[in-house]
N, C-alpha and C positions, 0 to 999 in steps of 0.2 A: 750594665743597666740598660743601654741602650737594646741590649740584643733581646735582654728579654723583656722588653716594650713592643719589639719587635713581633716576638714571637705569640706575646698577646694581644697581638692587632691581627696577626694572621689567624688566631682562634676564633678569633669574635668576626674576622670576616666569613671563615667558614659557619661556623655556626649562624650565621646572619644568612648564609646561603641556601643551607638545609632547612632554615625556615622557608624563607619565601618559597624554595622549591616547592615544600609542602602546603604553602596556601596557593601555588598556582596551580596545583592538580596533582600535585603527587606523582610524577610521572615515571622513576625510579619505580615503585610497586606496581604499574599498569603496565609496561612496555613491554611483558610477555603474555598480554592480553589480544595479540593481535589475532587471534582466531575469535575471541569474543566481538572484535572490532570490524574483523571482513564477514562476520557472517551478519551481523547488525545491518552494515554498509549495505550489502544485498538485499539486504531484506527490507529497508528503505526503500529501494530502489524500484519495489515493485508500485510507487506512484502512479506508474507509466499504466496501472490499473485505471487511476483515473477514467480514459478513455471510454469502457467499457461505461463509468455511468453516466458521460457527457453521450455516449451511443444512445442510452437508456432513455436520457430527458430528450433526447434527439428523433427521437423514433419518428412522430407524426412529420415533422417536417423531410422523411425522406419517400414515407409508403406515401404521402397523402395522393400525392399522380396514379399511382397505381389502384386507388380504392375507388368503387364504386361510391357515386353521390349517396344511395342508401346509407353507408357503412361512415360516409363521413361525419357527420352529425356524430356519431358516437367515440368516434376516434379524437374526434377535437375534446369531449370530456375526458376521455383517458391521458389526451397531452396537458391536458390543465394540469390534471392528480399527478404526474411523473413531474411534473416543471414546481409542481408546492412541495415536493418532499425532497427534490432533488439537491440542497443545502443541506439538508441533514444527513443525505448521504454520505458525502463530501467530510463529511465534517467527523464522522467514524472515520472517516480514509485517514484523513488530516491526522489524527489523535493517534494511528499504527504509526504513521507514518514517522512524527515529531518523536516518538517514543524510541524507535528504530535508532533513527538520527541523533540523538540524544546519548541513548546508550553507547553508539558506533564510537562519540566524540571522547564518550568519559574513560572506554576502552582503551584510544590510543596514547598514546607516548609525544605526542603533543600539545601544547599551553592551546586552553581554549578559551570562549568567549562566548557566553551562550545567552548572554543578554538581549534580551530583544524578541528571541526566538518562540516564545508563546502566544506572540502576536500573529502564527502562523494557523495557530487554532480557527475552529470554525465558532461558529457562536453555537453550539449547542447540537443536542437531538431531541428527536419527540416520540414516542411510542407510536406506530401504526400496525392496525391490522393488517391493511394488504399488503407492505412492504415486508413484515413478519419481524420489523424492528419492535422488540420490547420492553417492559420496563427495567429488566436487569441488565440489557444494554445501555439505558441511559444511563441506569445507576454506575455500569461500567466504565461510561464516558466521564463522567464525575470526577466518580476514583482517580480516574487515569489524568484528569487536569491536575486534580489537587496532589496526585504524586510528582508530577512534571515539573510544579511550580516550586515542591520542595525540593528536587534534585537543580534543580536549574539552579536555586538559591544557593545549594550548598559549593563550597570552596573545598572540597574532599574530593579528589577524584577515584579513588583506589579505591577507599570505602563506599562511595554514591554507586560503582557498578554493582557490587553485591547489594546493595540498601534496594536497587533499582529493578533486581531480578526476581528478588525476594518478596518485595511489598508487590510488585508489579504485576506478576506473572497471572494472576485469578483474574484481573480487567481487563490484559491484552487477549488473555483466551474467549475472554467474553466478546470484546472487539472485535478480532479474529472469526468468532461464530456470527456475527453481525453480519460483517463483509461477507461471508462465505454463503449466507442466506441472499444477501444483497444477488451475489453473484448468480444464484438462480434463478431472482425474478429479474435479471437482468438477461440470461437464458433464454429464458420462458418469454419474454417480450420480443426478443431476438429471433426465435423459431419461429412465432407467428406473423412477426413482418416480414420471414425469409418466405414462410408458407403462401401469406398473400402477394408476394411477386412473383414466384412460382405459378400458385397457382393461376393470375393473368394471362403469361405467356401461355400455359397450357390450353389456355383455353382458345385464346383469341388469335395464337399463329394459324393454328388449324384453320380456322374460319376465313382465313385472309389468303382465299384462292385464285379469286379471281384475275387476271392475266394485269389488272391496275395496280394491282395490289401487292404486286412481287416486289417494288423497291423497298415497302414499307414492311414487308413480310420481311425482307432483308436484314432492316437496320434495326428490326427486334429480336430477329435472330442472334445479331452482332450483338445486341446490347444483351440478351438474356444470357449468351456463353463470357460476358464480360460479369457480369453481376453472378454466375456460378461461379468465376473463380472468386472473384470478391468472399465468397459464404464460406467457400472453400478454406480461408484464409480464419475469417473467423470463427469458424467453428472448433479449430483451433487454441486462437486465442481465448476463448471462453474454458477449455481443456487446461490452458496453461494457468490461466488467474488461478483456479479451485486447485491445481499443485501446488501453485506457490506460496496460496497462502496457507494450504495444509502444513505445507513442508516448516514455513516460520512459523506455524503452531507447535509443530514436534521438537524443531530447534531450540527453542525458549523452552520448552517443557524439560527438556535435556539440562539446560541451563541451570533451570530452578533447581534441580535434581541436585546438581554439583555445585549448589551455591555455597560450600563452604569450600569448594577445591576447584576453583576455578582454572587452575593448571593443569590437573589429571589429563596424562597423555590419553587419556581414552575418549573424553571429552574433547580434547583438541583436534583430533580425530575426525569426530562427528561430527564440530565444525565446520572443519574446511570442505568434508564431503559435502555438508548442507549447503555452505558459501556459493561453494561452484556449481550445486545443481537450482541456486538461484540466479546465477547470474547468468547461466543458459537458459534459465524462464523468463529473466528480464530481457534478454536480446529479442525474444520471440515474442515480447510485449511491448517494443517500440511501438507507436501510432504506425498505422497503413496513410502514405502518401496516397 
């Protein structure tokens, strides 16, 4: 009697274990997800974007020395317009980025905890013409909350990555086209603050001939082959954001594709090629000390 009281306590512990296993993530059915987990993680990662739009709201406070008093009057209205939208920027980044992050977690083979984590959201976006943000981006920002809040909610881990590729895929590629727009007026602002320190020196070493003039002709010299390397660098970085985040739009597209066969060696494949040629994009998008 005793043995098989025994033996039905050892049932009911197992069974009690496959439970909670399954309300803490399911982690059995995920743990060969780790190519859906490192290419997530990566692609997270490209945060370190960020920079490019703190550059962006940054602008006026770096040309302002080098602009003509004309030119400034006008320059201070365009740092107004970059410093009012520059939140909503942010706040598309935020929404790739928690999503990445999110997905990276539900992928792995680890008890997670994601409580909390929507409090990392921006508060919103707003359609602008000159930014070229519009309204099916905001519409996509939406999307993209009100799917986060329901993945976050759920206690399914195994099922929430497919639930999450699937519903998700149509807002992230719209986020994705957001950023990728972002990243050209971000470009485009970038060129023309390189053009007007450029053009400075070209103009004003020349001119600075006279025999007094040579210390100071010196230490623009110095400082203008210091600030080509500087451009040198970002011009660059602005090449690698528009790969990367191409590259995590193709990835997830790939994704959606194989959302019933998240295993497919062929998938697993493209993965890890995409993993690694993000995380060679994200070395090269560290901040410049």
């Amino acid at each position: 009697m005793r043995h098989v009281s025994h033996r039905a306590r050892s049932a009911v512990r197992r069974c009690v274990g496959i439970g909670v296993g399954l309300l803490l993530g399911g982690c059995a059915g995920s743990a060969s997800l780790h190519e859906v987990r490192d290419f997530a993680d990566q692609s997270a990662k490209l945060g370190a974007y960020n920079e490019l739009a703190t550059r962006y709201r940054d602008t006026y406070s770096r040309e302002q020395i080098y602009l003509a008093p004309s030119a400034d009057q006008l320059a201070k209205v365009a740092d107004a317009r970059r410093r009012a939208v520059y939140d909503d920027f942010i706040s598309a980044q935020k929404a790739v980025v928690l999503y990445m992050q999110t997905l990276a977690m539900l992928a792995g083979d680890e008890r997670y905890d994601l409580g909390g984590r929507l409090d990392a959201l921006g508060k919103g976006i707003k359609a602008n013409v000159e930014s070229g943000l519009e309204q099916r981006h905001v519409q996509a920002y939406t999307g993209m909350t009100r799917l986060l809040t329901r993945i976050i909610a759920s206690r399914y881990q195994s099922s929430s990555v497919q639930s999450m590729v699937r519903d998700g895929d149509g807002d992230l590629q719209t986020l994705l086209d957001a950023m990728l727009t972002l990243t050209r007026l971000y470009t485009k602002t970038y060129e023309n603050e390189k053009k007007t320190v450029q053009g400075l020196f070209d103009v004003e070493i020349p001119m600075a001939n006279r025999p007094q003039d040579r210390m100071l002709a010196t230490l623009a010299r110095v400082h203008m082959v210091s600030k080509s390397a500087e451009y040198k660098l970002l011009d660059k970085r602005y090449d690698l954001a528009v790969q990367g985040l191409t590259k995590v739009s193709i990835g997830h597209r790939r994704l959606r594709e194989h959302v019933d066969d998240l295993h497919a060696a062929d998938l697993k494949v493209l993965l890890v090629g995409y993993a690694n040629d993000l995380q060679a994009i994200g070395l090269g998008l560290q901040p410049i000390h």
